[in-house]
Backbone as XML, in Angstrom:
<?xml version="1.0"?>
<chain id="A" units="angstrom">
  <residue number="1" name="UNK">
    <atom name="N" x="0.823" y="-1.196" z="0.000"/>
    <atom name="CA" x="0.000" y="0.000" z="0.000"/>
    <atom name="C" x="0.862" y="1.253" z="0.000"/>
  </residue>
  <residue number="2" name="UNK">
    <atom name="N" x="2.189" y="1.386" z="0.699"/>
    <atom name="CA" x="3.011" y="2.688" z="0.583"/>
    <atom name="C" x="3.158" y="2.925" z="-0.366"/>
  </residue>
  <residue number="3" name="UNK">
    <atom name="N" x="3.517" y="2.084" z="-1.070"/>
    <atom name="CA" x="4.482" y="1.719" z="-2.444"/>
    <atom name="C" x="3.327" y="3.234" z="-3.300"/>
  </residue>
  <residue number="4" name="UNK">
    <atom name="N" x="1.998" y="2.234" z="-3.041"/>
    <atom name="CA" x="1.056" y="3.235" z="-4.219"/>
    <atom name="C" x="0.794" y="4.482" z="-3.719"/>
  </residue>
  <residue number="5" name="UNK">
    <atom name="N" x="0.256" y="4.750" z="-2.310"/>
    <atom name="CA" x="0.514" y="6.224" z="-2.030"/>
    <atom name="C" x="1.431" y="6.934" z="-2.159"/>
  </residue>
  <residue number="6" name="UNK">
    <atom name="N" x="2.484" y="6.535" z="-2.159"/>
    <atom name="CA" x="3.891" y="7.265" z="-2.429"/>
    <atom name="C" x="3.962" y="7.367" z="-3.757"/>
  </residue>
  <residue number="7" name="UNK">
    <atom name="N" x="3.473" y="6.865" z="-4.960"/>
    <atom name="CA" x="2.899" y="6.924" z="-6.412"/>
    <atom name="C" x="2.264" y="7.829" z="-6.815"/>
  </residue>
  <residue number="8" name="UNK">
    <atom name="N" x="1.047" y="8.043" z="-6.229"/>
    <atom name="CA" x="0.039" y="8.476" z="-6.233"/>
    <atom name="C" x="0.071" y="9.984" z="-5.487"/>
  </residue>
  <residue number="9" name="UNK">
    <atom name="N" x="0.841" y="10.344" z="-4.326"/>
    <atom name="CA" x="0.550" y="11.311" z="-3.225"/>
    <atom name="C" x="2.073" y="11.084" z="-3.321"/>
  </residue>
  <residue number="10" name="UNK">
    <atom name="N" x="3.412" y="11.507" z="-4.164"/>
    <atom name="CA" x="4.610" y="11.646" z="-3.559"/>
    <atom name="C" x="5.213" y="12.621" z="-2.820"/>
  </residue>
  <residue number="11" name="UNK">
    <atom name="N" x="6.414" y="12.412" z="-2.323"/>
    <atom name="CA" x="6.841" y="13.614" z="-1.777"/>
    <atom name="C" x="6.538" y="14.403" z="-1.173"/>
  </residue>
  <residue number="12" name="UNK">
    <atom name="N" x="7.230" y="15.161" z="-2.671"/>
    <atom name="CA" x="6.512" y="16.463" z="-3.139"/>
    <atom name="C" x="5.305" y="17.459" z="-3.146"/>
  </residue>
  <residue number="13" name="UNK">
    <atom name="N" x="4.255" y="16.488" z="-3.640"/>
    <atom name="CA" x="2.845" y="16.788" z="-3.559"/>
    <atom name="C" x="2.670" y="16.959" z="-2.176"/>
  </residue>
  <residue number="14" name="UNK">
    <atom name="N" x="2.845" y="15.685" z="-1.007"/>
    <atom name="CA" x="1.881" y="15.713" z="-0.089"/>
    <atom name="C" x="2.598" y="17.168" z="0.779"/>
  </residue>
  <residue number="15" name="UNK">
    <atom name="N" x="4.227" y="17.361" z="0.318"/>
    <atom name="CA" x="4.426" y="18.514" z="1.412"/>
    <atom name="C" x="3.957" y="20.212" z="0.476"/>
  </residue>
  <residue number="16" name="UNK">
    <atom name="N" x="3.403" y="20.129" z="-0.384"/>
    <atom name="CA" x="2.576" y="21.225" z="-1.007"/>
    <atom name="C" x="1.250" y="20.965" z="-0.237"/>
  </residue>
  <residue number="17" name="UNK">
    <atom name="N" x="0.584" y="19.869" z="-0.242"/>
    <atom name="CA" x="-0.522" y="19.208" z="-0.249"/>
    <atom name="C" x="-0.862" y="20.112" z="1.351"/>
  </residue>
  <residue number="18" name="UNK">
    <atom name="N" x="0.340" y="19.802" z="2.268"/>
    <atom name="CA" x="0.182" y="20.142" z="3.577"/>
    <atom name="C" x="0.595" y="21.460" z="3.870"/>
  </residue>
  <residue number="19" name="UNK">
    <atom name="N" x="0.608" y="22.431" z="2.992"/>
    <atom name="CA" x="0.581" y="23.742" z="3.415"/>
    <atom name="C" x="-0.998" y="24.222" z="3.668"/>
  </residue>
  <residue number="20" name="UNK">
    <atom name="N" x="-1.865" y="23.736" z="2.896"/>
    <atom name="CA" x="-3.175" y="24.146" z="2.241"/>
    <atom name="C" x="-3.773" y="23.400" z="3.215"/>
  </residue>
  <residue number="21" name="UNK">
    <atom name="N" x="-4.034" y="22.085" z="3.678"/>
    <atom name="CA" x="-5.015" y="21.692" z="3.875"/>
    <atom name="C" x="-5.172" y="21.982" z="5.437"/>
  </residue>
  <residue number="22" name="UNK">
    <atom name="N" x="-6.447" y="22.624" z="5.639"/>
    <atom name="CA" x="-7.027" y="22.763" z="7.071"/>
    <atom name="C" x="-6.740" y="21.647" z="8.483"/>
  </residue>
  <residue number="23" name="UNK">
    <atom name="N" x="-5.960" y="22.223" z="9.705"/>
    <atom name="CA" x="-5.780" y="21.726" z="10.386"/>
    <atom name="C" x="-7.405" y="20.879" z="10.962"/>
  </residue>
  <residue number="24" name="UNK">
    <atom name="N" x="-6.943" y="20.156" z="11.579"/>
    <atom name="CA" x="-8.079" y="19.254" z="12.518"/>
    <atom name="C" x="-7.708" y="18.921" z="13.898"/>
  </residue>
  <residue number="25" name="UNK">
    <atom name="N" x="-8.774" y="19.131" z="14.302"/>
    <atom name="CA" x="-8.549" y="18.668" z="15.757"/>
    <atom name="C" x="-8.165" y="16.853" z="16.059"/>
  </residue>
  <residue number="26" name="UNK">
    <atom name="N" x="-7.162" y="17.058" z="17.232"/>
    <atom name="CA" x="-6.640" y="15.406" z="17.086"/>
    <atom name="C" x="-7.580" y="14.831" z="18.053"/>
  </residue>
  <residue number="27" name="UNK">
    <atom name="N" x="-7.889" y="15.642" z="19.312"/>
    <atom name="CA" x="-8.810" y="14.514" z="19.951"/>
    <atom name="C" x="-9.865" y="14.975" z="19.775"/>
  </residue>
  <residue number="28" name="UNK">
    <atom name="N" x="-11.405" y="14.094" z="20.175"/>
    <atom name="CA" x="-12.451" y="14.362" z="20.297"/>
    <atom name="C" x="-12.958" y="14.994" z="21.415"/>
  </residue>
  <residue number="29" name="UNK">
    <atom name="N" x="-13.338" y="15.873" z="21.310"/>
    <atom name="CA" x="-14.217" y="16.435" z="22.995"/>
    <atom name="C" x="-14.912" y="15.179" z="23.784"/>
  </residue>
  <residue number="30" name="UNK">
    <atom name="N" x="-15.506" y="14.425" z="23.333"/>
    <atom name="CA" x="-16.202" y="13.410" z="23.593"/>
    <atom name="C" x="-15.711" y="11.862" z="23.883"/>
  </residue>
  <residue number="31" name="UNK">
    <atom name="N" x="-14.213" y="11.999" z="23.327"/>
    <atom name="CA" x="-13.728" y="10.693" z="23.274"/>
    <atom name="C" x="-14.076" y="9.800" z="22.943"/>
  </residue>
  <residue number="32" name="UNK">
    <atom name="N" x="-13.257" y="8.519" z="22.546"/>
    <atom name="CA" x="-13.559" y="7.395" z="21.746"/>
    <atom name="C" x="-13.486" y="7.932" z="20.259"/>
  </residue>
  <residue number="33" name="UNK">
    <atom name="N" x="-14.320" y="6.801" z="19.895"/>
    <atom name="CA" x="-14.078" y="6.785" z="18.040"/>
    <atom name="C" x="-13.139" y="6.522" z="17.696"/>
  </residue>
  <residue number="34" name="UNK">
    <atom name="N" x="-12.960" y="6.751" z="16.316"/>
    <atom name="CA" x="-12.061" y="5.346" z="15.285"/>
    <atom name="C" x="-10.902" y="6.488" z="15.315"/>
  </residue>
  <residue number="35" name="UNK">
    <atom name="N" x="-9.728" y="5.764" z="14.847"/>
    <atom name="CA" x="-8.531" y="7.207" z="14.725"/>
    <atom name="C" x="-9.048" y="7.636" z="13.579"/>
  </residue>
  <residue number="36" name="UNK">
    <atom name="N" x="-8.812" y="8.881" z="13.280"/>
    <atom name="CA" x="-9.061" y="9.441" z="12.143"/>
    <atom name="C" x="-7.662" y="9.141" z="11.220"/>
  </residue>
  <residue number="37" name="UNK">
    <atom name="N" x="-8.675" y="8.473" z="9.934"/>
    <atom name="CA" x="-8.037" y="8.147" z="8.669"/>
    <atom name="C" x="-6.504" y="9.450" z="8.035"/>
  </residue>
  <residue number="38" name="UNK">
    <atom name="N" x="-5.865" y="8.918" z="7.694"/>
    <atom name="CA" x="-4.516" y="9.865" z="7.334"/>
    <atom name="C" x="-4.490" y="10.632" z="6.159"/>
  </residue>
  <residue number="39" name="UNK">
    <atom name="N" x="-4.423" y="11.882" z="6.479"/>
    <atom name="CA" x="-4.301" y="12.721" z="4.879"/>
    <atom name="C" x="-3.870" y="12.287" z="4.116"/>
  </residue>
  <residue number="40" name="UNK">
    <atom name="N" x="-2.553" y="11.814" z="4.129"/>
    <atom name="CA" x="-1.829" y="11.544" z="2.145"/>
    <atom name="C" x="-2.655" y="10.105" z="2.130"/>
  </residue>
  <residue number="41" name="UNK">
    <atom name="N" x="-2.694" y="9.163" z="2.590"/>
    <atom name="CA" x="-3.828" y="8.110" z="2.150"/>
    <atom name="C" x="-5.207" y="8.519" z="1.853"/>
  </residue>
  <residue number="42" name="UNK">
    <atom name="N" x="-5.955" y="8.996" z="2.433"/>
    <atom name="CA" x="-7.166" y="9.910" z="1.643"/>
    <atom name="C" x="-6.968" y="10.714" z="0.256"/>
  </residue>
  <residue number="43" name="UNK">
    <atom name="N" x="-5.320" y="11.570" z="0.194"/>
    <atom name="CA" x="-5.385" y="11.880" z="-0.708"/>
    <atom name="C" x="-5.202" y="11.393" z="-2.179"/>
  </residue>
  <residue number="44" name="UNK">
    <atom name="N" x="-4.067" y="10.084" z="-1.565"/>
    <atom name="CA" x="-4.141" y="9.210" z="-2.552"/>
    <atom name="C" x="-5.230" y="8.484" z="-3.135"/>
  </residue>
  <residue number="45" name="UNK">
    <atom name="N" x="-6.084" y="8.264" z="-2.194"/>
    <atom name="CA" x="-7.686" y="7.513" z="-2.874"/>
    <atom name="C" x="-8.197" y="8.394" z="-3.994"/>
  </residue>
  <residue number="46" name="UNK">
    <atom name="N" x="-8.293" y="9.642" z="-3.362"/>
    <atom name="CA" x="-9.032" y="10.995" z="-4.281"/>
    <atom name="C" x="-8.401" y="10.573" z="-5.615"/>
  </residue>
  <residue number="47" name="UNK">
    <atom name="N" x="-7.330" y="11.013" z="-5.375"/>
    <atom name="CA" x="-6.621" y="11.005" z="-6.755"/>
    <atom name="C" x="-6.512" y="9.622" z="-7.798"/>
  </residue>
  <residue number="48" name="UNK">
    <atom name="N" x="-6.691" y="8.582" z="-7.446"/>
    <atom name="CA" x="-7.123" y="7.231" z="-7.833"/>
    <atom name="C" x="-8.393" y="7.519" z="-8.833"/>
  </residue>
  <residue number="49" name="UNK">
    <atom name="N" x="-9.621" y="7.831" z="-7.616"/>
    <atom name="CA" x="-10.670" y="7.697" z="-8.044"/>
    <atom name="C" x="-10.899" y="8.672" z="-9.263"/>
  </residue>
  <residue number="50" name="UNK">
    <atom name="N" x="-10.230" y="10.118" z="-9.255"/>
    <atom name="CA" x="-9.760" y="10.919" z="-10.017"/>
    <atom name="C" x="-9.473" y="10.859" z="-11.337"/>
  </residue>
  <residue number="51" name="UNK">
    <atom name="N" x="-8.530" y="9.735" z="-11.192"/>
    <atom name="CA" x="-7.663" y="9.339" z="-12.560"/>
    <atom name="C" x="-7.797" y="8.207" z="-13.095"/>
  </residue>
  <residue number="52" name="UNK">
    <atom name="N" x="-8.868" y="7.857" z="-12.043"/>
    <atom name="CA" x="-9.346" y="6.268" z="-13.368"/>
    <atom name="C" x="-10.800" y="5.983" z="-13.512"/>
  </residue>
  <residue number="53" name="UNK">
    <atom name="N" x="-11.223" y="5.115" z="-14.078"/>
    <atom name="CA" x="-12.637" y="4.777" z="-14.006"/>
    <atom name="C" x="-13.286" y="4.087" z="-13.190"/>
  </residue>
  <residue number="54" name="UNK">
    <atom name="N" x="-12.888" y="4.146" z="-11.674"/>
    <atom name="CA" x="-13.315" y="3.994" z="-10.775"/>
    <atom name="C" x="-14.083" y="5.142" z="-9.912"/>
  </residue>
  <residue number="55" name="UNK">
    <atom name="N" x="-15.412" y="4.351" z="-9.091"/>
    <atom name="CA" x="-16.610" y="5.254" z="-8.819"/>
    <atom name="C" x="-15.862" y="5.509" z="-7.347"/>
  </residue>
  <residue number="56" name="UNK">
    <atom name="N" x="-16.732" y="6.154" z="-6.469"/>
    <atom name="CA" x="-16.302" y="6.206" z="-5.335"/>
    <atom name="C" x="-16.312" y="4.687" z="-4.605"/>
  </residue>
  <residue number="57" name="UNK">
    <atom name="N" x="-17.450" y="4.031" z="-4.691"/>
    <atom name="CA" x="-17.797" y="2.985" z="-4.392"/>
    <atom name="C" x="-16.620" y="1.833" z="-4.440"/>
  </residue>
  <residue number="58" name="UNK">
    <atom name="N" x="-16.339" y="1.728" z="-6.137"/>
    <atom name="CA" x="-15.452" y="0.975" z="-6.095"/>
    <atom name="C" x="-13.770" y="0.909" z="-5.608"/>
  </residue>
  <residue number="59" name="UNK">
    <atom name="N" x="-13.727" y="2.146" z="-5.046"/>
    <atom name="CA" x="-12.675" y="2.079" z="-4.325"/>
    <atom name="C" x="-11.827" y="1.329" z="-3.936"/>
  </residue>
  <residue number="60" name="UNK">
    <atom name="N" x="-10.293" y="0.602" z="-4.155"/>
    <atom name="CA" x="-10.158" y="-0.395" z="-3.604"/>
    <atom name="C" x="-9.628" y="0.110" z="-2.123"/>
  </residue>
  <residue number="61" name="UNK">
    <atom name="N" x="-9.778" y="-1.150" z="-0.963"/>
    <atom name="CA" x="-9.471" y="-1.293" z="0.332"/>
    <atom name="C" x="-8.474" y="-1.105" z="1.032"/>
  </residue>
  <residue number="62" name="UNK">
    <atom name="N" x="-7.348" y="-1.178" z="-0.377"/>
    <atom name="CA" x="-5.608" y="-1.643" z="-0.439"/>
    <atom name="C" x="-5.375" y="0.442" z="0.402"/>
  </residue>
  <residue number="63" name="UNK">
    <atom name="N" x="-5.918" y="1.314" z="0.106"/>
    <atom name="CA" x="-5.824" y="2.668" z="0.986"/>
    <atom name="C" x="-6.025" y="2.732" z="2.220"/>
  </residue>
  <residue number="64" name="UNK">
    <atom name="N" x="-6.617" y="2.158" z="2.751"/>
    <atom name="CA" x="-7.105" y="2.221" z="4.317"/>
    <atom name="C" x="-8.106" y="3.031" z="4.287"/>
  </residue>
  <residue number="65" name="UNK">
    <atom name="N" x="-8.484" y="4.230" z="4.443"/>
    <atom name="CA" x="-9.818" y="4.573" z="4.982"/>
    <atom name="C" x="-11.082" y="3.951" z="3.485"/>
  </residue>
  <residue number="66" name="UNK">
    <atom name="N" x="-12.067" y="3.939" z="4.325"/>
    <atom name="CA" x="-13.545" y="3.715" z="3.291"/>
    <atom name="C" x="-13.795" y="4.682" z="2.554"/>
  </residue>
  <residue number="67" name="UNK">
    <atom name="N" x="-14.495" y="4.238" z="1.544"/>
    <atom name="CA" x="-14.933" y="5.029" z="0.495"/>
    <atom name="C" x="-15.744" y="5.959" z="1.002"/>
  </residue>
  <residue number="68" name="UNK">
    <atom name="N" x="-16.591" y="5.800" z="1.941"/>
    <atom name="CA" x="-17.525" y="6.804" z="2.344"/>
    <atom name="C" x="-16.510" y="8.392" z="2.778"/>
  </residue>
  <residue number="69" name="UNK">
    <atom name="N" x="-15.382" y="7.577" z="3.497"/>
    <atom name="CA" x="-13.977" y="8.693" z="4.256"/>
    <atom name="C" x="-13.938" y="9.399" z="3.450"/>
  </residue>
  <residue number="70" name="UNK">
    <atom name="N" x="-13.156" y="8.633" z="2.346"/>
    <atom name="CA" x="-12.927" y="9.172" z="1.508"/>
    <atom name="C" x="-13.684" y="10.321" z="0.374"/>
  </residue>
  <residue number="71" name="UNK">
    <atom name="N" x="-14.544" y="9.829" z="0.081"/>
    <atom name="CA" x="-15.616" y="11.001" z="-0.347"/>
    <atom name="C" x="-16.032" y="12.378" z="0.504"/>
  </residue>
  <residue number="72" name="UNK">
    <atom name="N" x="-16.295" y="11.754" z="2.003"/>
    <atom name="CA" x="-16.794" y="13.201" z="2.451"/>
    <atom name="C" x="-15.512" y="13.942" z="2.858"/>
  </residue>
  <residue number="73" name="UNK">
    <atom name="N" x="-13.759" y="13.715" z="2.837"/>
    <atom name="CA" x="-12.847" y="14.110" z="3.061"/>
    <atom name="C" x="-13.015" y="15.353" z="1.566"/>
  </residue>
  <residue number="74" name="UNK">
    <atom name="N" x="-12.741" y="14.574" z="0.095"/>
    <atom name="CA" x="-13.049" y="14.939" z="-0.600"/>
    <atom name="C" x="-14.218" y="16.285" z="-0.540"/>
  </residue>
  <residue number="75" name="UNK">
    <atom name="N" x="-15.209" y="16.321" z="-0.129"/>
    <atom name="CA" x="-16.497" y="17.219" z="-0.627"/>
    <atom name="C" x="-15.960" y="18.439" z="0.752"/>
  </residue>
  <residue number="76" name="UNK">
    <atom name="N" x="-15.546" y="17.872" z="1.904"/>
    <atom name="CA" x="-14.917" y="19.130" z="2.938"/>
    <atom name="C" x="-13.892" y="19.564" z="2.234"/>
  </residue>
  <residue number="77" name="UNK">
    <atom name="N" x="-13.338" y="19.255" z="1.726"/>
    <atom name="CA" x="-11.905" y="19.721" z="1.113"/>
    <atom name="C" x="-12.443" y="20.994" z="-0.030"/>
  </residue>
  <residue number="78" name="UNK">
    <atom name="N" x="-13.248" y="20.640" z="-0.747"/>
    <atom name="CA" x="-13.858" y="21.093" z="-1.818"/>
    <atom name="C" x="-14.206" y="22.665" z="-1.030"/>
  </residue>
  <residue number="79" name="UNK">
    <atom name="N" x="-15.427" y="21.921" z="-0.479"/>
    <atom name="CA" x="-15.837" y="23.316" z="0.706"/>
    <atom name="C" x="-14.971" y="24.092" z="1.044"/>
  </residue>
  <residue number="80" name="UNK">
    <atom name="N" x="-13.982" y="24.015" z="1.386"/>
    <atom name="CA" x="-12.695" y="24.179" z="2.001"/>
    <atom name="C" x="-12.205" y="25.441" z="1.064"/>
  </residue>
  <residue number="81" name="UNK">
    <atom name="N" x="-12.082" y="24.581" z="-0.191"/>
    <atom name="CA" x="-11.465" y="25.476" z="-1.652"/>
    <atom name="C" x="-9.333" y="24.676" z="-1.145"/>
  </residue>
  <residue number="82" name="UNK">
    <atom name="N" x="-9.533" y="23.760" z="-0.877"/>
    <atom name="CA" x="-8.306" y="23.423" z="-0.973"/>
    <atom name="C" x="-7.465" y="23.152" z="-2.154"/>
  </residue>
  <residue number="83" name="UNK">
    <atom name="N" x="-8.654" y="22.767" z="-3.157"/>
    <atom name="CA" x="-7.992" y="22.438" z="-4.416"/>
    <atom name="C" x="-7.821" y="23.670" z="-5.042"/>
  </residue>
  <residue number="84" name="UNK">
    <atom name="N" x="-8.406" y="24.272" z="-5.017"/>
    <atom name="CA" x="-7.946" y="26.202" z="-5.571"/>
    <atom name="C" x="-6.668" y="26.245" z="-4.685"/>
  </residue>
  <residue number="85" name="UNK">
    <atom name="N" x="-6.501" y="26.544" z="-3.698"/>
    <atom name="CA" x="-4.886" y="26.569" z="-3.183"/>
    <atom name="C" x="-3.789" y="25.689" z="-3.518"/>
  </residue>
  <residue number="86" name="UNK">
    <atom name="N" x="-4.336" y="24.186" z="-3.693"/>
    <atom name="CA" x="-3.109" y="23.679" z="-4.165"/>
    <atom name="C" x="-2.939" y="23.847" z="-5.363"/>
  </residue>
  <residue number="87" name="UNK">
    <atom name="N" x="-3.774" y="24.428" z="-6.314"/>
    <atom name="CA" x="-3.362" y="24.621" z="-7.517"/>
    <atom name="C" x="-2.793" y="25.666" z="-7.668"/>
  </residue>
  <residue number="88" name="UNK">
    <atom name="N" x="-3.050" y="26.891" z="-6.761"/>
    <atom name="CA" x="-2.031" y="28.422" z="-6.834"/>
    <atom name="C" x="-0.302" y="28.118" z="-6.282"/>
  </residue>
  <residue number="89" name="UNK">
    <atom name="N" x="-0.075" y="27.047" z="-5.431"/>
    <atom name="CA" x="0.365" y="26.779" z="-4.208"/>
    <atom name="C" x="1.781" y="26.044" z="-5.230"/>
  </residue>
  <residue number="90" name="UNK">
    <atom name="N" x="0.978" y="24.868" z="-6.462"/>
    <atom name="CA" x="1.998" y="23.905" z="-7.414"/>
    <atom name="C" x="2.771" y="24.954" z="-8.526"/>
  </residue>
  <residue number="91" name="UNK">
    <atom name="N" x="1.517" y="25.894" z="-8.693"/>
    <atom name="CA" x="1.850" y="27.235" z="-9.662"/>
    <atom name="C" x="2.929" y="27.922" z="-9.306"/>
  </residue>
  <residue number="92" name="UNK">
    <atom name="N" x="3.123" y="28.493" z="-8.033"/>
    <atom name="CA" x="4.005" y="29.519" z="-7.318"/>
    <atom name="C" x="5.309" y="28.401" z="-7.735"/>
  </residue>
  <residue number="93" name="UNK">
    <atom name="N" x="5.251" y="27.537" z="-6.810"/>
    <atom name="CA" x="6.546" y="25.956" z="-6.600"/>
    <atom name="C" x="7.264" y="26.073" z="-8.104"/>
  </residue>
  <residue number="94" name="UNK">
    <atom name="N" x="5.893" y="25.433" z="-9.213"/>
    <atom name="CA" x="6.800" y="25.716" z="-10.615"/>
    <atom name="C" x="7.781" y="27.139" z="-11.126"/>
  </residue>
  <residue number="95" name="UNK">
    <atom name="N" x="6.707" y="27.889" z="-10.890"/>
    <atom name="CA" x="7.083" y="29.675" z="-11.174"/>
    <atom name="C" x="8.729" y="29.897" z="-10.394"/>
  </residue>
  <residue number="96" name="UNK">
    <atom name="N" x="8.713" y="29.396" z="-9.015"/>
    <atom name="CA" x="9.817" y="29.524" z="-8.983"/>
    <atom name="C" x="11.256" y="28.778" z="-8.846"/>
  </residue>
  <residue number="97" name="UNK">
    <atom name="N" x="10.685" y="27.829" z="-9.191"/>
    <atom name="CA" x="11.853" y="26.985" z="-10.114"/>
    <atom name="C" x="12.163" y="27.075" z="-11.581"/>
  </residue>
  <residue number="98" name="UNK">
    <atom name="N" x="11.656" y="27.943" z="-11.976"/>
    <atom name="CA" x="11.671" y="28.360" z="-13.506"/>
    <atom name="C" x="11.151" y="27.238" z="-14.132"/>
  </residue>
  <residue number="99" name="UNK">
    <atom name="N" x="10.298" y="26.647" z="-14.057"/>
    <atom name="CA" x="9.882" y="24.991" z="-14.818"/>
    <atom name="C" x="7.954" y="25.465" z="-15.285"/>
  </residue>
  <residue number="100" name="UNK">
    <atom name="N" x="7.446" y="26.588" z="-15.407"/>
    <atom name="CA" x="6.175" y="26.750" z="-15.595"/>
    <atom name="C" x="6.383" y="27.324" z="-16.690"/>
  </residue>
  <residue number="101" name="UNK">
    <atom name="N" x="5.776" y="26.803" z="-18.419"/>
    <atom name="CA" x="5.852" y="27.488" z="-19.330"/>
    <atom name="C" x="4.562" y="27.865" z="-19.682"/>
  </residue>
  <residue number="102" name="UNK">
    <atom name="N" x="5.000" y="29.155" z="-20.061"/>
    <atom name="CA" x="3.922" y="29.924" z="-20.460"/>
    <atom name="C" x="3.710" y="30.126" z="-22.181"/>
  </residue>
  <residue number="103" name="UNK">
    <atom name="N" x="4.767" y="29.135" z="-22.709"/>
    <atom name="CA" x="4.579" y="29.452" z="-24.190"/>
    <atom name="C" x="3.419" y="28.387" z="-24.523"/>
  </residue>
  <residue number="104" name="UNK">
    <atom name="N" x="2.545" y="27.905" z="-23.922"/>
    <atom name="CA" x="1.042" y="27.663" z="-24.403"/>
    <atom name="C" x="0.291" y="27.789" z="-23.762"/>
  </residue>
  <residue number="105" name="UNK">
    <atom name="N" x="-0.292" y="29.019" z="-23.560"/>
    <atom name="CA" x="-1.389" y="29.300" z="-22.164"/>
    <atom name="C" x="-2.796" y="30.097" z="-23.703"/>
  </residue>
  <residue number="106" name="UNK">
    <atom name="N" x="-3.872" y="30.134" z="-22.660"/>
    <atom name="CA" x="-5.085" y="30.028" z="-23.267"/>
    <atom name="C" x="-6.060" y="30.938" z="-22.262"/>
  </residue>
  <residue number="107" name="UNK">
    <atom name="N" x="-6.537" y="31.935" z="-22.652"/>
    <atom name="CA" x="-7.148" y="33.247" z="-22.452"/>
    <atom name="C" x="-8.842" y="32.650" z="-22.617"/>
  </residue>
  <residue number="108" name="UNK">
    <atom name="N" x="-9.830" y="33.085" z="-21.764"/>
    <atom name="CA" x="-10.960" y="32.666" z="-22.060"/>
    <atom name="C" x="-12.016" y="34.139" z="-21.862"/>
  </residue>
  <residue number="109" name="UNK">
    <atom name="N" x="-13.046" y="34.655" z="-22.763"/>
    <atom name="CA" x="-13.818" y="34.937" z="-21.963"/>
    <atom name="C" x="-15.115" y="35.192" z="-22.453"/>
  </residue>
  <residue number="110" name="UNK">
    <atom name="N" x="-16.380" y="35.584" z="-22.134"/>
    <atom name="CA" x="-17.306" y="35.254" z="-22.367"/>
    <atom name="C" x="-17.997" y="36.692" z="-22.526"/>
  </residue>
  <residue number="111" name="UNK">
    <atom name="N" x="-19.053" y="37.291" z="-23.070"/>
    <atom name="CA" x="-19.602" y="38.790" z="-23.148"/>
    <atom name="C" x="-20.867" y="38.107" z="-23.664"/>
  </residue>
  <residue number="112" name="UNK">
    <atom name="N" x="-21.813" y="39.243" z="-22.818"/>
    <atom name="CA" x="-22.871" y="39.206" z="-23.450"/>
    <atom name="C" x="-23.708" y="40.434" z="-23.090"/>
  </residue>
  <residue number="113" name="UNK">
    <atom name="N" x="-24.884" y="41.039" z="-23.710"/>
    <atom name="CA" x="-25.292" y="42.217" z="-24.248"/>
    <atom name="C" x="-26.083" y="42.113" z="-23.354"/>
  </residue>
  <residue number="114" name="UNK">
    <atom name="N" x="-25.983" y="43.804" z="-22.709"/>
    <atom name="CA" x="-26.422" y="44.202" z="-20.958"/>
    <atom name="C" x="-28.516" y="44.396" z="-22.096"/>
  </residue>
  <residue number="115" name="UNK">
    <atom name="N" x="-29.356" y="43.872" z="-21.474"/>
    <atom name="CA" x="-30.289" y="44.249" z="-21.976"/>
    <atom name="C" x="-31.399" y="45.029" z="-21.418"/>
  </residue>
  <residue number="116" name="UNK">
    <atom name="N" x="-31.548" y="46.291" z="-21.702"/>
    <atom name="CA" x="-32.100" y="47.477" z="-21.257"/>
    <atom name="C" x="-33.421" y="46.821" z="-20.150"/>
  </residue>
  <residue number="117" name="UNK">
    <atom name="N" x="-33.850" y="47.054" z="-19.136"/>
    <atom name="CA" x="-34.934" y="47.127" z="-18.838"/>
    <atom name="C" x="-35.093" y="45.868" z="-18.533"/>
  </residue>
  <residue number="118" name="UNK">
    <atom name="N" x="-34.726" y="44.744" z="-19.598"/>
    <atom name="CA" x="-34.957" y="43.213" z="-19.494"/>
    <atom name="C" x="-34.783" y="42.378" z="-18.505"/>
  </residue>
  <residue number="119" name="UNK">
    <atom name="N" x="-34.969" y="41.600" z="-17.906"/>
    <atom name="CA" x="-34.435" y="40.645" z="-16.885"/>
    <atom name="C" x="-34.172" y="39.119" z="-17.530"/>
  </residue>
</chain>
């Protein structure tokens, strides 16, 4: 199982990965419960499920936390806007290693006609 998170979630990534992502509390006010499942293994699932044609469901087991973890880790994260940061976060990293080319970048935008009175 390292072998593939370390594939999947190397290095690199997970110490970008861990600038961005929102601290958590380690114990429970309440105590008990399961340990909570490990970031770069969650993140490695994401990114699995991500990059192949696998559903959430089919998830394989070989990650450690459940698919269910895994998904609602995923949809807080989202909430979060973590993936907007790690994508500014890999941007900056490239930018300043001189390794981000800009000789094919792509401009988008959209207009449309303000209409008097109209809704």
């Amino acid at each position: 199982m390292a072998d593939l998170v370390e594939r999947l979630a190397p290095d690199e990534l997970w110490e970008l990965f861990r600038r961005v992502v929102p601290p958590v509390a380690v114990a429970r006010p309440q105590g008990g419960g399961r340990r909570r499942a490990g970031d770069r293994e969650t993140l490695a699932a994401i990114i699995f499920v991500l990059t192949s044609d696998c559903t959430w469901r089919q998830l394989p087991l070989v990650f450690g936390p459940c698919w269910q973890t895994v998904y609602r880790r995923f949809a807080q994260w989202s909430l979060d806007r973590v993936w907007a940061r790690l994508h500014r976060v890999v941007l900056d990293e490239l930018g300043t290693r001189g390794e981000l080319g800009w000789s094919r970048c792509a401009i988008d935008s959209f207009s449309v006609r303000a209409a008097k009175g109209r809704r």
